[in-house]
C-alpha positions, 0 to 999 in steps of 0.5 A: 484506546481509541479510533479519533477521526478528529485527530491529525494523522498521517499520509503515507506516500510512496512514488516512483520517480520520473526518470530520476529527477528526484529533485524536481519531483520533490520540490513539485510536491512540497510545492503543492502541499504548501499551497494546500497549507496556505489555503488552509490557513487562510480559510481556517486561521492560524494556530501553533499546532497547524505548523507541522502540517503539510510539511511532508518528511522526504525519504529515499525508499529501498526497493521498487519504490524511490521516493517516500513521504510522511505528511501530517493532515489536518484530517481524512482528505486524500490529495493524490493529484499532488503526486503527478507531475503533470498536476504542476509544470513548473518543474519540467517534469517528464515521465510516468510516476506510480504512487501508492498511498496508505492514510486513515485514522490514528489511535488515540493515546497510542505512539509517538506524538507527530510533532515530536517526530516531526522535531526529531527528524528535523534535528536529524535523530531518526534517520530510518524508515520502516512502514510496516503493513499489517493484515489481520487474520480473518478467522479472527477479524471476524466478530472479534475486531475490537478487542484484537485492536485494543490488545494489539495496541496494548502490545505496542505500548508496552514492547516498543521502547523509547529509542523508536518512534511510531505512529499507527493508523487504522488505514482505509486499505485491506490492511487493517493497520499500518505502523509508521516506524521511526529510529536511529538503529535500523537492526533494532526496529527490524527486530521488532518487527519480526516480534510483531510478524510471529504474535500469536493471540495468546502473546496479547489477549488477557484472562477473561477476553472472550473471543468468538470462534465460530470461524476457526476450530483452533485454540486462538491462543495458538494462533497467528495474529497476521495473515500478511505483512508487509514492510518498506524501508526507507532513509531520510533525506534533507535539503540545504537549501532555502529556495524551493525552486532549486532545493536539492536533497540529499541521503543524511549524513553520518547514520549507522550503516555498519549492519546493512547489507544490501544486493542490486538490481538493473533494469538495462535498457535493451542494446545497452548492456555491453555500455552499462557493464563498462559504465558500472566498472567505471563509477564501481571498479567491479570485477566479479560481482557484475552478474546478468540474471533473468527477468525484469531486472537484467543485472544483479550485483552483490559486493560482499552485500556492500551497503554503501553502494546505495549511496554511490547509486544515488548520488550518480544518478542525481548528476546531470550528467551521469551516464548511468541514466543513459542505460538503464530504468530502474534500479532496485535496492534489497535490504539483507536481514540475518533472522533473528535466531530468539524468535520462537514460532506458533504452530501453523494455521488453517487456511480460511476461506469464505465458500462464495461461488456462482454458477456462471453457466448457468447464469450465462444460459438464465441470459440467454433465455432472455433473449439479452445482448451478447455485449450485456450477456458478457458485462454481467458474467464478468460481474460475477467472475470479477467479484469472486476474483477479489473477493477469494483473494486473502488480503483485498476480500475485506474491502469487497465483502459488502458487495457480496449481497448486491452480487447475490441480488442480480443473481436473484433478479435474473433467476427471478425474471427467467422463471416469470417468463418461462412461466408465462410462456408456457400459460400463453406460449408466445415468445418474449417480446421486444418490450420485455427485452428492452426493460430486462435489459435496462434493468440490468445495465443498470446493474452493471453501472452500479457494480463498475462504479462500486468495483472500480472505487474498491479497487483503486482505493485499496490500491492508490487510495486515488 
């Protein structure tokens, strides 16, 4: 098992969409990507195996996303600017779209080839999505990463079966992992999925694996694997139509249904609930299970967990005319699973921490003493706090933990000077001059660009990978 950057990937994307225009949307991306493809082709040349890149797979996501897509890259380049409307005009787009992105590099020998994905997709095979997120556990990541990888994968290779499709990536987020998850039988790659969630080492590591254990006084063995997981669930969706201009696309026809269940989520808009009742009673014919709930969401709506539902929303808000449109914001499918009663638990595990702390009154009076800007004072201050705030966060630490020693060194740089000066001033006791503010205070600015910088591309990329 091997990580190959070199080797075609995937790009993951999820969107919301702009007030429902799932077409135009769709067809402002594929539109983009092909262009990119051309480009490429151009530059580069053409060869067989270039023909299933950038030639995305659309999705219809449940949940708070709407719109997923699965792109074969040539390589590592994230095209974020493709998935905003405003990048392309020529569909008349309006509204606010949020993306979120998942890319990084496949392993290579492991999971389904991408183009016969591609291939069964296409030929309407696997008609369900499930992206699958993984967050290893941090006792564990430490110190013991590659063989954690190579087991895990090991694991995969030999449990999921020929009937499921799926690709890993190494991704660039604070998940370590993400599996791709392609089938015919959403129950069947569900199932999986919990085996997967409850793995504990002992279920993947081999006699003579050595695994170190200086952050955890646990028997590995009886340990959990993840630490977090987290899954979206999607269906394909396929266009009739040649002409990319005015492609509309479709929920596939005829996939199993018979197991899901789903309940619904509204989002009214504020004064039109009296017409959203009267609009869902129309387009539904429900009577009692209408219900209005706190929150967000205004309405919730559960018909015996009637997962044709879905299909009736989204064909309804497609319509040009639909008067649903007219009254609500979103609206949020759930998925219903039983669990799966075979599942056997490990035995629960400590909470890991890292013990990173800084005094930030102290550090706060250090600034003073130097005479600093208030308006700097406050800047640096924020640094320390803003850092201890992801970094004590379980899942985003992973992407924060090599600014940890450029954290400590402004610490050390303001205790440093502090002592000088306060060392000078009691040799020759004067007060600190202009000049020295001036040059502590360029210092510092200096610092507080850096970690801005540093911070700000850390967090958007663990985000939206922008």
């Amino acid at each position: 098992m091997n990580l190959n950057p070199s080797s075609a990937s995937l790009l993951i994307s999820l969107s919301t969409h702009p007030n429902f225009q799932i077409d135009e949307y769709l067809n402002s991306v594929i539109s983009n990507l092909k262009s990119i493809k051309e480009t490429r082709q151009n530059t580069y040349g053409i060869s067989d195996k270039f023909e299933m890149y950038f030639e995305p797979l659309a999705y219809v996501i449940l949940g708070y996303w709407d719109i997923g897509l699965l792109t074969v890259s040539d390589d590592s380049e994230i095209i974020t600017k493709i998935l905003q409307p405003e990048f392309n005009d020529n569909y008349n787009l309006h509204g606010l779209v949020s993306t979120k992105l998942y890319s990084g590099i496949s392993f290579e020998g492991i999971g389904t080839d991408l183009s016969e994905i591609r291939e069964e997709s296409i030929n309407k095979k696997n008609p369900f999505l499930v992206i699958l997120n993984l967050k290893l556990s941090t006792k564990w990541l430490l110190k013991n990463a590659e063989v954690l990888y190579i087991r895990f994968m090991e694991y995969l290779k030999e449990n999921i079966k020929d009937d499921i499709s799926y690709f890993p990536i190494q991704t660039y987020n604070a998940y370590e992992i993400s599996i791709v998850f392609l089938g015919s039988d959403l129950t069947k790659i569900v199932d999986n999925i919990f085996n997967i969630r409850e793995l504990n080492l002992g279920r993947i590591l081999k006699n003579g694996d050595c695994i170190n254990q200086e952050f955890s006084t646990l028997d590995p063995k009886d340990s959990h694997l993840f630490i977090d997981t987290h899954s979206y669930f999607g269906i394909r969706l396929i266009s009739k139509d040649s002409d990319l201009s005015r492609k509309t696309w479709e929920v596939i026809e005829n996939f199993n249904n018979n197991n899901l269940k789903a309940v619904y989520e509204i989002e009214a808009k504020p004064g039109h609930s009296n017409n959203l009742e009267e609009t869902l009673r129309d387009i539904i014919a429900l009577e009692n299970f209408i219900k209005f709930q706190a929150g967000q969401y205004d309405f919730f709506i559960n018909n015996n967990y009637d997962f044709r539902l879905f299909i009736t929303f989204f064909n309804e808000l497609k319509k040009e005319d639909s008067k649903l449109k007219d009254h609500i914001r979103n609206l949020k499918t759930n998925l219903i699973f039983d669990y799966p009663k075979q599942i056997k638990s490990s035995h629960g595990d400590e909470e890991f921490k890292f013990e990173i702390s800084f005094n930030l009154t102290e550090i706060n009076d250090s600034l003073k003493a130097l005479k600093v800007s208030k308006s700097l004072r406050n800047q640096i201050v924020k640094i320390f706090y803003s850092f201890e705030n992801s970094f004590s966060n379980k899942i985003t630490w992973v992407v924060f933990i090599d600014l940890y020693y450029f954290v400590k060194s402004l610490q050390n740089y303001i205790f440093k000077v502090k002592h000088k000066i306060e060392k000078s001033l009691s040799i020759k006791d004067k007060f600190v001059s202009n000049e020295t503010v001036l040059k502590i205070e360029k210092n510092l600015g200096t610092y507080v660009s850096i970690f801005m910088d540093a911070y700000y591309l850390r967090y958007v990329n663990d985000r939206n990978l922008e």
